[in-house]
C-alpha positions in Angstrom: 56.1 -40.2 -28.0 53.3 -38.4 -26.6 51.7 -39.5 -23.1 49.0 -41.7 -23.4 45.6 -40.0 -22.5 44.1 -43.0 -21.4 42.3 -42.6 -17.6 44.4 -44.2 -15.1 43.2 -48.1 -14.7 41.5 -47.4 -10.7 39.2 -44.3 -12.5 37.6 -47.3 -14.8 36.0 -49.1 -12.4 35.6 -46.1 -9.6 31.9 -46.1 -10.1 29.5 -49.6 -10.8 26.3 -47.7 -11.5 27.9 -45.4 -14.0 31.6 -46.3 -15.4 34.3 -43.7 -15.6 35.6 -45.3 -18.5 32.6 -44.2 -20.5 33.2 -40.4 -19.4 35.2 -37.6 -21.5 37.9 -36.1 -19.4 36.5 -32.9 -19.5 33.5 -34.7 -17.6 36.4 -36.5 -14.8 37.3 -33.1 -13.9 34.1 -31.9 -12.3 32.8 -35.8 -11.7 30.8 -35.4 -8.3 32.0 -31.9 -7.7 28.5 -31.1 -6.5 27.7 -34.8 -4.7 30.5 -35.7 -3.5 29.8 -36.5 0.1 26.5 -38.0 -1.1 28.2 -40.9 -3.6 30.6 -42.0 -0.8 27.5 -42.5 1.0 25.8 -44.4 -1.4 29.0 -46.6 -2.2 28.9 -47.5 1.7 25.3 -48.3 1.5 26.2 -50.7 -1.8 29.3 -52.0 0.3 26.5 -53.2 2.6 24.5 -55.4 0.9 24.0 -58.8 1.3 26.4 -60.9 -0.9 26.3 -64.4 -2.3 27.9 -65.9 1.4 25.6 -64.4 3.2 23.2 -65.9 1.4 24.1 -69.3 1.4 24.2 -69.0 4.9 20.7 -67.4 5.1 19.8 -71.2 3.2 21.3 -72.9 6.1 19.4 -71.3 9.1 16.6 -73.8 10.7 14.2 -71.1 11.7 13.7 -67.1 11.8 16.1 -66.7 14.9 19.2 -68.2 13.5 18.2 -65.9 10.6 18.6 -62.6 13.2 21.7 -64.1 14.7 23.0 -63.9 11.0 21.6 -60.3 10.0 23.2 -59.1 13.2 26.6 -59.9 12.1 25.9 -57.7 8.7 25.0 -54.5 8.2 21.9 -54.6 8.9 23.1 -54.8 12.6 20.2 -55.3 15.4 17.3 -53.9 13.2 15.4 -56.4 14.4 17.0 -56.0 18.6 13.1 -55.0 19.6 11.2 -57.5 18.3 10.4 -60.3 20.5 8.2 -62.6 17.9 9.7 -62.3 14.2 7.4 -63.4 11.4 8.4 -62.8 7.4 6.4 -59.8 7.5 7.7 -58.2 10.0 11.5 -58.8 8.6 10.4 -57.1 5.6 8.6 -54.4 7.4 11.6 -53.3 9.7 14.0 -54.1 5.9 12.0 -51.6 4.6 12.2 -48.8 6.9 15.5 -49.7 6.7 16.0 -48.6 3.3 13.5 -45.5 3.8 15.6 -43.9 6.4 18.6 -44.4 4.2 17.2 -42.7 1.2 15.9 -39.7 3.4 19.4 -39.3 4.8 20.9 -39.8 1.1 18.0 -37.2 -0.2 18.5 -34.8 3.2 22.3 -34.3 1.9 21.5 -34.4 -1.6 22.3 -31.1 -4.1 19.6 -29.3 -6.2 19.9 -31.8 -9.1 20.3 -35.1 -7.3 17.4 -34.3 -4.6 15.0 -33.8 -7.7 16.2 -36.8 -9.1 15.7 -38.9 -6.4 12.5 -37.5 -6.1 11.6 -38.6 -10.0 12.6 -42.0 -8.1 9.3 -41.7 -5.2 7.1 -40.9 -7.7 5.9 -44.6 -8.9 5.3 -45.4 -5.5 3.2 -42.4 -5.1 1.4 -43.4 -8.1 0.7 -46.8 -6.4 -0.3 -45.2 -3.0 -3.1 -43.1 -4.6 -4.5 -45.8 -6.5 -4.4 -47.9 -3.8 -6.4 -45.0 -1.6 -8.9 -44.2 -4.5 -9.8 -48.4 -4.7 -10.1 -48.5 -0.6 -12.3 -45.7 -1.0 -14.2 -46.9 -3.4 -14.9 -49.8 -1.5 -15.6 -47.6 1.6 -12.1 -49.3 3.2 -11.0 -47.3 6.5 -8.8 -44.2 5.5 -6.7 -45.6 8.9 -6.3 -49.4 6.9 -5.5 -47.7 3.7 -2.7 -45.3 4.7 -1.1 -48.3 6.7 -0.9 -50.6 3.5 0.9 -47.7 1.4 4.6 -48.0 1.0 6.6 -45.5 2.7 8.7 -44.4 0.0 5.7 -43.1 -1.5 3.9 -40.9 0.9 3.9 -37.1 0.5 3.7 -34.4 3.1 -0.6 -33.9 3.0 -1.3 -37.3 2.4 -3.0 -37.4 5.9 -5.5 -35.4 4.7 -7.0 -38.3 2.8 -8.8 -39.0 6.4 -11.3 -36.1 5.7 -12.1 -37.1 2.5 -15.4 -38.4 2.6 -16.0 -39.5 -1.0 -13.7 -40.0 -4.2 -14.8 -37.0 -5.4 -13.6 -35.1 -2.2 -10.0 -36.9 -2.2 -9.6 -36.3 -5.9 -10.0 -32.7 -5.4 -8.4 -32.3 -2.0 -5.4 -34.5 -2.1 -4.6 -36.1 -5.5 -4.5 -32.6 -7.6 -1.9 -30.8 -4.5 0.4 -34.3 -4.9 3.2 -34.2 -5.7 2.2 -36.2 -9.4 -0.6 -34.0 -9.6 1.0 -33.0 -12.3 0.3 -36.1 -14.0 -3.2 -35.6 -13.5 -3.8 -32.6 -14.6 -1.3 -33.6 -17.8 -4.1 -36.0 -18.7 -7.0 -34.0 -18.0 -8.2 -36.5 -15.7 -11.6 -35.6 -14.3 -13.4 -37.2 -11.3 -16.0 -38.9 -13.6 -13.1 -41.5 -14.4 -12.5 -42.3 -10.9 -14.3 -45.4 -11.7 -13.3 -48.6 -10.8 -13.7 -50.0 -14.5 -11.1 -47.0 -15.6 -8.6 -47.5 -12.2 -5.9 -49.5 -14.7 -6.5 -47.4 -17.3 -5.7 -44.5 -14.8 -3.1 -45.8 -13.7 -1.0 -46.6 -16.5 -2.0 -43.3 -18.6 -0.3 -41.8 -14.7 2.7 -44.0 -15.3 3.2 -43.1 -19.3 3.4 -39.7 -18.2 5.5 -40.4 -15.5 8.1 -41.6 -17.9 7.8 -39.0 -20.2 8.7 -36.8 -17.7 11.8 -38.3 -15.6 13.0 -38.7 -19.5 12.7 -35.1 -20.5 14.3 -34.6 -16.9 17.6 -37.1 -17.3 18.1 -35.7 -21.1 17.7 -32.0 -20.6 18.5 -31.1 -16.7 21.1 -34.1 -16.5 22.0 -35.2 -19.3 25.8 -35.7 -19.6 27.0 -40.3 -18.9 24.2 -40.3 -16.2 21.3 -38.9 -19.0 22.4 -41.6 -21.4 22.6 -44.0 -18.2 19.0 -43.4 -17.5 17.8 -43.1 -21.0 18.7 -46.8 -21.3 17.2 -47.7 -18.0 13.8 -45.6 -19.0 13.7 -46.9 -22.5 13.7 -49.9 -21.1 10.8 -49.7 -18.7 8.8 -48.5 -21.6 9.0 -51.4 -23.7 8.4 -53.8 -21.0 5.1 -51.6 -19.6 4.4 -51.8 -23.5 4.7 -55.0 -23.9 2.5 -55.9 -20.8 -0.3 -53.7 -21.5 -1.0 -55.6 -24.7 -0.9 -58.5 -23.3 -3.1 -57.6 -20.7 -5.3 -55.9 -23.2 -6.1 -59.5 -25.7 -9.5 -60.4 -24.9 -10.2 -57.2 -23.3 -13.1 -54.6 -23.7 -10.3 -52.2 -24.5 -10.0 -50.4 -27.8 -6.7 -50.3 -29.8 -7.0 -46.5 -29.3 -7.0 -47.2 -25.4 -4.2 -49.3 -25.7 -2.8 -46.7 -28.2 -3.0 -44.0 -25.3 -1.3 -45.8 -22.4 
């Protein structure tokens, strides 16, 4: 009888984000032939994450110093060696660099495909950033106070220059247009007359819906292959449940079913 074509049982279960047993062999052939290097890393950083002993005995610790003692026997190592008072905040802080400076090194070594993928995955958190700079400055916040709340995974190379924007109108034109997702902006024709705080949300998810569309049309056309039908789950996904939350939000709003239509 003829061999069995079957993959070999350790190629099943190779990768947890994206199963070889779902792949054709002609994809197993040339699976990670251009990102190799860069999935070993990625299954070292998985390998590191907390599991379900670690914590149970996070439950156990009395206070936020038993709490180092056990993160220093993890991966996480002495994160936290330099500082001398810990609070929650500053756990999550020093967490989250954490998990920056791993991405950069994962995006650093990344291949053409993968390091634009990666950078589909910054762009929500740019999205949040600028609407968080556009409220502050609204409100006349600090530019310094602003910049210091926005999350590190989203900030873009010019985003400094927010500090010589003296007015929405000057930022929108300055920094928000040369962004990264100024794309998105200029997708919806966004002009500064709706920088308005009634119209922020609105903004904001119109910037996301075309977000979406976009990292779609990316995964299906540049991808495609077991990761496109991966993501196109994954995306499909985050559509209905942003759908489903802006009408909810929307019920006993002033918002027109046209409005609601558009986002």
């Amino acid at each position: 009888s003829p061999p069995s074509l079957s993959p070999p049982p350790h190629f099943t279960s190779l990768s947890p984000l994206f199963p070889l047993s779902k792949m054709s062999w002609s994809e197993l052939t040339t699976f990670n032939i251009q990102d190799a290097y860069c999935d070993g890393i990625l299954r070292g950083y998985k390998g590191g994450l907390l599991g379900t002993n670690d914590y149970d005995n996070l439950t156990q610790c009395p206070d936020l110093e038993d709490m180092r003692m056990h993160l220093q026997s993890t991966d996480y190592g002495n994160f936290l060696a330099n500082e001398p008072q810990l609070a929650p905040s500053i756990i999550q802080e020093r967490a989250t660099e954490r998990m920056v400076d791993e991405f950069k090194y994962l995006r650093g070594n990344a291949g053409e495909t993968l390091a634009q993928f990666l950078d589909y995955i910054t762009y929500p958190y740019m999205i949040d950033n600028i609407m968080l700079i556009i409220t502050g400055t609204i409100h006349e916040r600090p530019i310094a106070e602003l910049l210091a709340k926005c999350h590190p995974l989203g900030k873009f190379e010019g985003m400094s220059a927010v500090a010589l924007a003296s007015s929405p109108e000057e930022l929108y034109h300055t920094v928000l247009v040369e962004s990264p997702v100024g794309k998105y902006f200029s997708k919806r024709c966004f002009q500064y007359a709706d920088m308005t705080e009634e119209h922020l949300e609105v903004i904001r998810n119109l910037l996301y819906k075309a977000y979406l569309e976009d990292f779609f049309d990316f995964c299906m056309n540049e991808v495609g292959g077991t990761t496109g039908e991966s993501m196109r789950v994954i995306l499909e996904f985050e559509v209905d449940r942003r759908s489903i939350n802006i009408t909810l939000n929307a019920l006993d709003s002033e918002l027109t079913k046209d409005d609601v239509r558009k986002m």
